[in-house]
N, C-alpha and C positions, 0 to 999 in steps of 0.2 A: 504494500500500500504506500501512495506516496503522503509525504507529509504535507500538511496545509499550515500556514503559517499565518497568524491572525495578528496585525497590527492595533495597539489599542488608539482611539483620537486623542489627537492634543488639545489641551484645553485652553480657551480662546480667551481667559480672562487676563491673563500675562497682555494680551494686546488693547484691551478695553482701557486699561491703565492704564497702559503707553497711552493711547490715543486722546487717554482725559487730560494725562499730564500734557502734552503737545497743544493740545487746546488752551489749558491754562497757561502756558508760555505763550501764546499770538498772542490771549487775546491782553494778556499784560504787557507784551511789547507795545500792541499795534491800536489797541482800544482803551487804554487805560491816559494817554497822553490829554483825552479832548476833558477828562473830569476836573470840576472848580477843586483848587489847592486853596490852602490857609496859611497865610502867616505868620512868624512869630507872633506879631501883635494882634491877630485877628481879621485883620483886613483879607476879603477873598478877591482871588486873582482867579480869572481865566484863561486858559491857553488859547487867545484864538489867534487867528492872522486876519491882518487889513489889507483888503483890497482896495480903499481908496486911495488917489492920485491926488496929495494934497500940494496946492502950489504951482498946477501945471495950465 
């Protein structure tokens, strides 16, 4: 008789991880820049950019 060799699945939660941790690195690179910061003294700043042409 020949022998049948039964491979068992690998389990996909090792890439669920990875894949949350990767998410959680964009979205703090790439989303986290446009939120109101605070100052030492309280005063809140936003990050935005100006597109007006003052002066021209």
């Amino acid at each position: 008789m020949a022998e049948i060799k039964i491979e068992k699945k690998k389990p996909i939660w090792p890439w669920i991880v990875a894949l949350l941790l990767i998410a959680g690195i964009l979205y703090y690179v790439f989303l986290r820049d446009n939120e109101v910061q605070t100052t030492n003294n309280g005063v809140e700043i936003e990050n935005t950019t100006s597109t007006d042409s003052i002066g021209n």
